[in-house]
C-alpha positions as CSV (number, residue, x, y, z in Angstrom):
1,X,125.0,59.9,199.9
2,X,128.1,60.0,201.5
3,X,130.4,56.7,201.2
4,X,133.0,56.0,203.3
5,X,135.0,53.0,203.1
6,X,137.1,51.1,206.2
7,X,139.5,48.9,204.9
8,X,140.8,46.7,208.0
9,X,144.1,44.9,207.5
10,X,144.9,48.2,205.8
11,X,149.2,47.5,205.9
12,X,148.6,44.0,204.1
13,X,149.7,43.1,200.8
14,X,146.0,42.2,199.4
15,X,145.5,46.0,200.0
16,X,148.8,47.5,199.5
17,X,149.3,45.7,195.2
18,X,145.5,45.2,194.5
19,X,142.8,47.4,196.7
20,X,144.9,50.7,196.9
21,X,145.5,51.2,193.2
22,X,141.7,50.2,192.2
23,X,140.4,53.0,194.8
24,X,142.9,55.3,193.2
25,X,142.0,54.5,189.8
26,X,137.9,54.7,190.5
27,X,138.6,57.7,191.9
28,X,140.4,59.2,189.2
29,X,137.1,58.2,187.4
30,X,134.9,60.2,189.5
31,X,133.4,58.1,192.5
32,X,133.2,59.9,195.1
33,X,134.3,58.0,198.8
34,X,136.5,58.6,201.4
35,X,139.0,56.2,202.1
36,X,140.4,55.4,206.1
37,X,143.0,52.4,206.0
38,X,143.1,50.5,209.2
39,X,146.4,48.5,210.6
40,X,149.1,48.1,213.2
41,X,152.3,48.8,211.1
42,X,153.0,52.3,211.0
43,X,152.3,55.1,213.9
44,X,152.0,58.2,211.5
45,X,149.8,58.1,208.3
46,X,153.3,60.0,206.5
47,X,155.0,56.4,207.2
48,X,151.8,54.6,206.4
49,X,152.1,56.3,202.8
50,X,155.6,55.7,202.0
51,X,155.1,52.1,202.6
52,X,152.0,51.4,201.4
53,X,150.7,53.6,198.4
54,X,152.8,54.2,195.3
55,X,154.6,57.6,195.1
56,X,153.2,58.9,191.7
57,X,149.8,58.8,193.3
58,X,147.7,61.5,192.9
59,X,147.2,64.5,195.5
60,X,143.4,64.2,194.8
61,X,143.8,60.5,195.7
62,X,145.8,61.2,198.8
63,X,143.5,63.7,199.7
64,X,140.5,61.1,200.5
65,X,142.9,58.6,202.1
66,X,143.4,58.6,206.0
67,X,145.0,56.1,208.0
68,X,144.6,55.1,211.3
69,X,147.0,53.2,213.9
70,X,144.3,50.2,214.4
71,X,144.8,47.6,217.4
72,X,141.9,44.9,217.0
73,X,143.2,43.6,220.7
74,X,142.8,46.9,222.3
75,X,138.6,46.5,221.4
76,X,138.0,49.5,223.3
77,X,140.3,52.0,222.6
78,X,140.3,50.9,219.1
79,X,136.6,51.4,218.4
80,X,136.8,54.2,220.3
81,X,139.2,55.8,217.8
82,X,137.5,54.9,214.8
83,X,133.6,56.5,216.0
84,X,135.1,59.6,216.9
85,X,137.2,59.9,213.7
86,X,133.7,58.7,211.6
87,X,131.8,61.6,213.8
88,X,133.9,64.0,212.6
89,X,133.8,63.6,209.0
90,X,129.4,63.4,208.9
91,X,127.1,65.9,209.7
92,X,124.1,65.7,211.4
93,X,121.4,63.9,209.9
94,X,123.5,63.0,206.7
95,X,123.0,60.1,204.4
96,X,126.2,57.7,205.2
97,X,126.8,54.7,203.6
98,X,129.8,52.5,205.7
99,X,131.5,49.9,203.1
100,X,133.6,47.5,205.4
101,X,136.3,45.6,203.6
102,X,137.3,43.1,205.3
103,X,141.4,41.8,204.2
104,X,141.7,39.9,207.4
105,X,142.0,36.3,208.6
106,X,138.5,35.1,208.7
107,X,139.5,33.8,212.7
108,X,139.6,37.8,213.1
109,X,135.9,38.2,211.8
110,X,134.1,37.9,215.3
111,X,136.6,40.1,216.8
112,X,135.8,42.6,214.1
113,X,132.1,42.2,213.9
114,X,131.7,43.1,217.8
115,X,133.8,46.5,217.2
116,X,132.2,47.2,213.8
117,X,128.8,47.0,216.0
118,X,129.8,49.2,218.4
119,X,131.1,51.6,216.1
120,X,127.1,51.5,214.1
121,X,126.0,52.3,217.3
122,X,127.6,55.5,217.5
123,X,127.4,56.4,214.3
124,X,123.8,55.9,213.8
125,X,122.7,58.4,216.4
126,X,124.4,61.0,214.3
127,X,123.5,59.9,210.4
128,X,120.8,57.9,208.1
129,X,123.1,54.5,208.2
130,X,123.7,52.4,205.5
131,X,126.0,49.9,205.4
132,X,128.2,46.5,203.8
133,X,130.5,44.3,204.6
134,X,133.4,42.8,202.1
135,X,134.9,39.7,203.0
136,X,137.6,37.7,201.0
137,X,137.8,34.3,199.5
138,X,138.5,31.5,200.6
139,X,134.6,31.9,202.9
140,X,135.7,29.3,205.7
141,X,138.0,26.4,205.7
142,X,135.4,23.6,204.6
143,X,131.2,24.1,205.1
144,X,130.9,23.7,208.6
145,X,133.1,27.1,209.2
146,X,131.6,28.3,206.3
147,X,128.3,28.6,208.1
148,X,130.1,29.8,211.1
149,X,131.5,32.8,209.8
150,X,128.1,33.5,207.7
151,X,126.5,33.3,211.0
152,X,128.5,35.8,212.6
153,X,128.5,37.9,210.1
154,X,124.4,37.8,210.3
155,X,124.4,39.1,213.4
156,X,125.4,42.4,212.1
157,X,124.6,42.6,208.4
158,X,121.6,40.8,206.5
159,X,123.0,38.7,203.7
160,X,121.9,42.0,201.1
161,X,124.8,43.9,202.8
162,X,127.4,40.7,202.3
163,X,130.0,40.7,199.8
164,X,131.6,37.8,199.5
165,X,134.7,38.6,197.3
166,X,136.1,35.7,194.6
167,X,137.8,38.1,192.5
168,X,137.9,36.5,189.6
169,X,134.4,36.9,188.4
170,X,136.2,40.7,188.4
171,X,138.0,39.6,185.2
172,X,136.9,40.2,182.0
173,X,137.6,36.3,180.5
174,X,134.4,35.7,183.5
175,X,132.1,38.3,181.8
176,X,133.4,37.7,178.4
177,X,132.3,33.7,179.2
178,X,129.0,34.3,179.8
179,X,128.4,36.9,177.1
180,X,129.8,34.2,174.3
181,X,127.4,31.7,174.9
182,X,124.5,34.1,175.4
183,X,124.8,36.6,173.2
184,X,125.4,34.5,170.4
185,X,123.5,31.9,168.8
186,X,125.7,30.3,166.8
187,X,127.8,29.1,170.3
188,X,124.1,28.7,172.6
189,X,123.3,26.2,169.6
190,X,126.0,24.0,170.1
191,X,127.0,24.4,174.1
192,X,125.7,20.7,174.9
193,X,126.4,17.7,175.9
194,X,125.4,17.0,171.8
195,X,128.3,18.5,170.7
196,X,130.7,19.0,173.4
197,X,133.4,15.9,174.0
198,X,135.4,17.4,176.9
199,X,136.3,20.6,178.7
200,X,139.9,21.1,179.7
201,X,140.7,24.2,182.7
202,X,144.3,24.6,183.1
203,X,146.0,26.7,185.4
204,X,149.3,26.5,185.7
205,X,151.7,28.8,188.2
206,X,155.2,29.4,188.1
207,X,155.7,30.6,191.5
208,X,156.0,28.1,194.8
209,X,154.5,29.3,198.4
210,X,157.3,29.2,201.4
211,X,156.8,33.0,201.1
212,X,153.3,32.4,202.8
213,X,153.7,29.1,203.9
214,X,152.2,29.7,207.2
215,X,149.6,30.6,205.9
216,X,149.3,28.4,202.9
217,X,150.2,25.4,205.0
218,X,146.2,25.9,206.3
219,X,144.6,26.2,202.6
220,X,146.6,24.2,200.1
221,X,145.6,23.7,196.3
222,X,142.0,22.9,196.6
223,X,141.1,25.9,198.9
224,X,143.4,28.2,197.1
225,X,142.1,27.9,193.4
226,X,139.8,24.9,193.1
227,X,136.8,25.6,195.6
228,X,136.4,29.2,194.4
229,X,138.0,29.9,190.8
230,X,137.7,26.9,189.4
231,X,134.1,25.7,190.3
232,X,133.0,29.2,189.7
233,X,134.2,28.9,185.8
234,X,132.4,25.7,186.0
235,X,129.6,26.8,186.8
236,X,130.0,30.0,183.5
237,X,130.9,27.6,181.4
238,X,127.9,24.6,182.3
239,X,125.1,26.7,183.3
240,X,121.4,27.1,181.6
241,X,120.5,30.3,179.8
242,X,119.4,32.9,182.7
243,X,116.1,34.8,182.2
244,X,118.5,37.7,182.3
245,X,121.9,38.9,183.2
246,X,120.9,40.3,186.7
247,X,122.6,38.9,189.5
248,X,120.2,37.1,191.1
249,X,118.7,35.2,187.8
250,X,122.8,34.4,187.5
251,X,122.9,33.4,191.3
252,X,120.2,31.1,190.9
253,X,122.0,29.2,187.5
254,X,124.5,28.8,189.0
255,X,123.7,27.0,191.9
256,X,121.7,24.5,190.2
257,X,125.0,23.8,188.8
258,X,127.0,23.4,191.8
259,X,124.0,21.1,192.9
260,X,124.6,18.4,190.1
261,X,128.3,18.1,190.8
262,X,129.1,14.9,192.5
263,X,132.2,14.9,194.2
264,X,135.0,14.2,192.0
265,X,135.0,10.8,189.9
266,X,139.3,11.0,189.9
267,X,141.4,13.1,192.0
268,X,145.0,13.0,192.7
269,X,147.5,15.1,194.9
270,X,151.4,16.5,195.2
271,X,153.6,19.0,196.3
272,X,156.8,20.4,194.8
273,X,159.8,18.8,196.2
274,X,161.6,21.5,197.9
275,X,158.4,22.9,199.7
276,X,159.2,23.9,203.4
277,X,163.0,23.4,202.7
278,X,164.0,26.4,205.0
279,X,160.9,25.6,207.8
280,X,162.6,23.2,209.6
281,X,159.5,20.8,209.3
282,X,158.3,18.3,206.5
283,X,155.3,19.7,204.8
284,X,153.1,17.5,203.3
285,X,150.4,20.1,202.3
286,X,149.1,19.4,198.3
287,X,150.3,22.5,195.8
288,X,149.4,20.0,192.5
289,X,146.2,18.3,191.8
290,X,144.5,17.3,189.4
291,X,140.6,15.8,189.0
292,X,137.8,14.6,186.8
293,X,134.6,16.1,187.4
294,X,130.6,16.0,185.6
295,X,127.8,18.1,185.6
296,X,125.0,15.4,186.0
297,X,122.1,17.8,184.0
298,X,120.0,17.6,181.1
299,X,122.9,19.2,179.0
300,X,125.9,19.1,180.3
301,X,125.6,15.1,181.6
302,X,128.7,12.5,180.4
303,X,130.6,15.5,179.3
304,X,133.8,14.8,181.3
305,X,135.6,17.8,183.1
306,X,139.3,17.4,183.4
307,X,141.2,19.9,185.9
308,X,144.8,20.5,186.5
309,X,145.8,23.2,189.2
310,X,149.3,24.2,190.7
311,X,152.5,25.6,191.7
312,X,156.2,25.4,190.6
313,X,155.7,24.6,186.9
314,X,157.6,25.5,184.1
315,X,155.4,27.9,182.1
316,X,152.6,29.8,183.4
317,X,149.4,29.2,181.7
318,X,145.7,29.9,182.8
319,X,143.1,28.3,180.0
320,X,139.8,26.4,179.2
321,X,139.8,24.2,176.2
322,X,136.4,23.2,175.1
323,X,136.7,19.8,172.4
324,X,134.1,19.5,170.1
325,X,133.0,15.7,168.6
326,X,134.5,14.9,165.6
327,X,131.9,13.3,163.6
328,X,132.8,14.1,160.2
329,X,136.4,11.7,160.7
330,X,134.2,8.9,160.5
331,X,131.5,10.3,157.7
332,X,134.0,11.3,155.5
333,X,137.0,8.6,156.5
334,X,139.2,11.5,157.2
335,X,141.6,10.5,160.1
336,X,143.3,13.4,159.6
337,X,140.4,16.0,159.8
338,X,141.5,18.0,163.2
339,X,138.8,18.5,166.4
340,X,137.0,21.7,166.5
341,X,137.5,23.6,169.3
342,X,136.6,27.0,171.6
343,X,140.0,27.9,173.4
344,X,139.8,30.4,176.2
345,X,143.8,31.4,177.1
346,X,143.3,33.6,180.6
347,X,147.0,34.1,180.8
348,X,149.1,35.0,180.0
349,X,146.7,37.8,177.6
350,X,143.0,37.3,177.6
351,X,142.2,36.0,174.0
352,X,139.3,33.5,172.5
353,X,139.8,30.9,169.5
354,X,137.7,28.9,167.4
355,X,139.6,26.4,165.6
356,X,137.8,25.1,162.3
357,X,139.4,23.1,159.6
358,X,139.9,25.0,156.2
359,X,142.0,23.7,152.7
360,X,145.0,23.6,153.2
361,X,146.7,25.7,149.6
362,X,148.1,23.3,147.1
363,X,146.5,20.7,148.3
364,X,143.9,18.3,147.3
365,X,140.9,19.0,149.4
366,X,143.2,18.4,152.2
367,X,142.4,20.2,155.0
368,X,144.3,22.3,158.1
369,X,143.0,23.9,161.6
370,X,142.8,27.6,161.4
371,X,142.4,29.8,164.4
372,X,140.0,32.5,164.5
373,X,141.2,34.7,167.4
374,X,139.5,37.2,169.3
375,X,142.6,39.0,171.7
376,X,141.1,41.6,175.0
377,X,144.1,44.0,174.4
378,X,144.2,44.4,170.3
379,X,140.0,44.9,170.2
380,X,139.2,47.1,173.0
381,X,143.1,48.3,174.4
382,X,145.5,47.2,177.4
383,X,143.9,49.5,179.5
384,X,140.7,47.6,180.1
385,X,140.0,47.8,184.7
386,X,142.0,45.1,186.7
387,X,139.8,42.6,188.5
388,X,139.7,44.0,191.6
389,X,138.6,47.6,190.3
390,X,136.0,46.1,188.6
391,X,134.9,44.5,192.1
392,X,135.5,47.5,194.6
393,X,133.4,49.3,191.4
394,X,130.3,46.6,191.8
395,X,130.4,47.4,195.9
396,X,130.2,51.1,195.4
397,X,127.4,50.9,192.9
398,X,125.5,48.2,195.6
399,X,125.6,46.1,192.1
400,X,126.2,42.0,193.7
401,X,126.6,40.5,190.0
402,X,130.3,39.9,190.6
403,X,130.0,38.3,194.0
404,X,129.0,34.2,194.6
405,X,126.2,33.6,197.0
406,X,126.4,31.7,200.2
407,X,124.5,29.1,198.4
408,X,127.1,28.7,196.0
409,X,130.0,29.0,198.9
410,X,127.9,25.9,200.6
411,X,127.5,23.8,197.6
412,X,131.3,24.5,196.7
413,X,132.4,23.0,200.2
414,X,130.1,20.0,199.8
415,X,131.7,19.2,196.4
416,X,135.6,19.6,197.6
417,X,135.2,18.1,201.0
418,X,135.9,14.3,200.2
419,X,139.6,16.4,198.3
420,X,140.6,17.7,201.9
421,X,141.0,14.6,203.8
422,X,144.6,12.6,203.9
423,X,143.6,9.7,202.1
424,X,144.8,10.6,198.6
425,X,148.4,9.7,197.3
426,X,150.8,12.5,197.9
427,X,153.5,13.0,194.7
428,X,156.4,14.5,195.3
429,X,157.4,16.2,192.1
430,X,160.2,17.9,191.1
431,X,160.3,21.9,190.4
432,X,159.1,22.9,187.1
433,X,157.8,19.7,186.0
434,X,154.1,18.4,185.7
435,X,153.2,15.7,188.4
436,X,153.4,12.1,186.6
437,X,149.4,11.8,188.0
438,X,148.4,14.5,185.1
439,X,149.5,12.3,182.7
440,X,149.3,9.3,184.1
441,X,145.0,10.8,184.5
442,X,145.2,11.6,180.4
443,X,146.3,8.0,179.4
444,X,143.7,6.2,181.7
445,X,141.0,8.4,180.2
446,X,142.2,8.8,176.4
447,X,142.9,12.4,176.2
448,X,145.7,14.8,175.7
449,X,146.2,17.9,177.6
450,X,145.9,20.6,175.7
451,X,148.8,22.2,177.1
């Protein structure tokens, strides 16, 4: 079968740092597509290439890679430009599949559904259509647009042929989650609410946002990382055993998780100091926050959740820290005896440690934390796919593993929609420095952030 993938808002940067080099890498692997970028930037696809697409790349890359000049406002000379360039690379009767990856403004999505229509009605006189549709996080602004879009994506695709794109389940740490507490027994035995005290999730950015301000002005924090990352690492690190690894059996797990989250218990706001400073306009939209949230089943209930999110901070640092209860303080009147613990540093290198206490030398029976480490790079090499190759890989295969389910997108919404109303306390924190709230969030409930 013949795939062919359209890749609207073709000149942006999503495509241009991420999409562009995973197409050129899978290629270089052996899939077999062709490739036509889509945008208003550039007249000629010569000027297209020098902008856009690294100059090392390959000639067998460039060879599958066309670009067209694009409008979306001119609906009819644009989808007339893109049939006839799709009827002249099938044959008659061929098997086509059309992958449609959507890097655009989800406002933009009924404007492109009504041409990408138009355009399946020409080409399926010609071929055997197949066809999906790729669309980026976040899905919608809050639930009720998240339906909205769904629905108008419906009228064109069934929800089979939806991708709905949070590329982190691309990374490896996402995989790599799953697969240590299912493929081993000596972690599934312990992964409860018997054993666990508290989960940590860290993710710490050194960069601000007045780069994309206009367009970050309309997300802020909890659309940005905690709706879509961060609940979807909940979700790995709280769900039950799956009667297999297959998307759907995954899918399902994980929305029973999202169901048992209550909204969160604490949740506090900021935003760096100097955001806006060249707009002309205060800003007052959150780039810190930080929450306490539970997973209210069977095994996972009065473990507490603590998460800390945001921009402009001094060191950046992407991690889950999973504290064990420390029984054996108290059964062998040990103050000193350390926590046990599963650490899961995302970045700034992908490694897992289990901390357990061993004798310390020349000691009496005194004993000290030792890491056991586990690091991506050392066991299986650097060279292991980026995210978003491992994604644009799972849409070519038709695999949906990698790729949350509306009825995860829903119950996401439902669980962040009290954080996005105006009510909360707005810090204003300086550059580099973590919000007073984090702490202030540690001290009221009697833990120290790992980091």
């Amino acid at each position: 079968m013949k795939q062919i993938i359209i890749q609207f808002g073709g000149t942006g940067d999503l495509a241009q740092k991420k999409l562009y080099p995973a197409y050129e890498n899978l290629q270089g692997e052996g899939y077999d597509f062709i490739l036509i970028a889509l945008g208003r930037r550039f007249a000629t696809k010569e000027d297209f290439l020098e902008a856009m697409v690294r100059p090392e790349a390959s000639k067998a890359f460039l060879d599958i890679l066309d670009y067209l000049q694009y409008d979306m406002s001119d609906e009819q000379g644009a989808t007339d430009l893109l049939s006839s360039h799709l009827s002249s690379l099938v044959q008659e009767g061929e098997d086509v599949s059309i992958i449609y990856y959507m890097a655009l403004q989800p406002s933009l999505y009924e404007d492109a559904i009504r041409q990408i229509q138009i355009v399946d009605s020409v080409i399926s006189k010609k071929v055997n259509l197949a066809k999906k549709i790729v669309v980026e996080k976040p899905f919608g602004f809050d639930s009720e647009t998240a339906k909205r879009y769904n629905n108008i994506l419906l009228k064109a695709f069934s929800d089979e042929e939806i991708y709905r794109v949070d590329h982190y389940l691309g990374k490896e740490f996402m995989q790599n989650l799953l697969l240590l507490r299912f493929h081993n027994d000596i972690i599934r035995m312990i992964w409860d609410n018997r054993s666990i005290d508290s989960i940590q999730i860290i993710f710490d950015e050194t960069h601000g946002v007045d780069q994309r301000l206009g367009f970050y002005e309309k997300i802020g924090v909890v659309r940005d990382t905690i709706q879509n990352h961060i609940l979807q690492i909940i979700t790995y690190l709280t769900m039950s055993d799956p009667t297999t690894l297959t998307p759907e059996d995954i899918a399902a797990e994980k929305a029973k998780v999202l169901r048992a989250i209550s909204p969160p218990e604490e949740f506090y706001t900021g935003r760096y100091e100097s955001l806006g400073a060249g707009s002309g306009h205060i800003v007052n939209t959150p780039t810190y926050a930080a929450l306490k949230l539970s997973v209210n089943n069977y095994y996972m209930a009065d473990i507490p959740i603590y998460i800390r999110t945001g921009k402009m901070q001094k060191e950046a640092k992407s991690l889950i820290y999973v504290k064990f209860k420390n029984k054996t303080q108290k059964v062998m009147n040990d103050s000193r005896i350390e926590d046990n613990s599963v650490i899961i540093t995302i970045h700034p290198e992908l490694t897992i440690d289990i901390v357990m206490n061993l004798k310390e030398p020349k000691t009496s029976w005194k004993s000290k934390p030792v890491r056991f480490r586990f690091n991506q790079a050392e066991t299986f090499g650097a060279n292991t796919p980026e995210a978003y190759e491992q994604i644009v890989q799972k849409i070519l295969k038709g695999d949906k593993s990698l790729f949350p389910s509306m009825s995860e997108i829903c119950e996401s919404w439902r669980i962040v929609e009290p954080m996005l109303t105006e009510e909360y306390h707005m810090e204003v924190y300086p550059i580099r420095t973590l919000p007073r709230f984090a702490n202030e969030m540690a001290q009221k409930n009697n833990f120290t952030w790992f980091a």
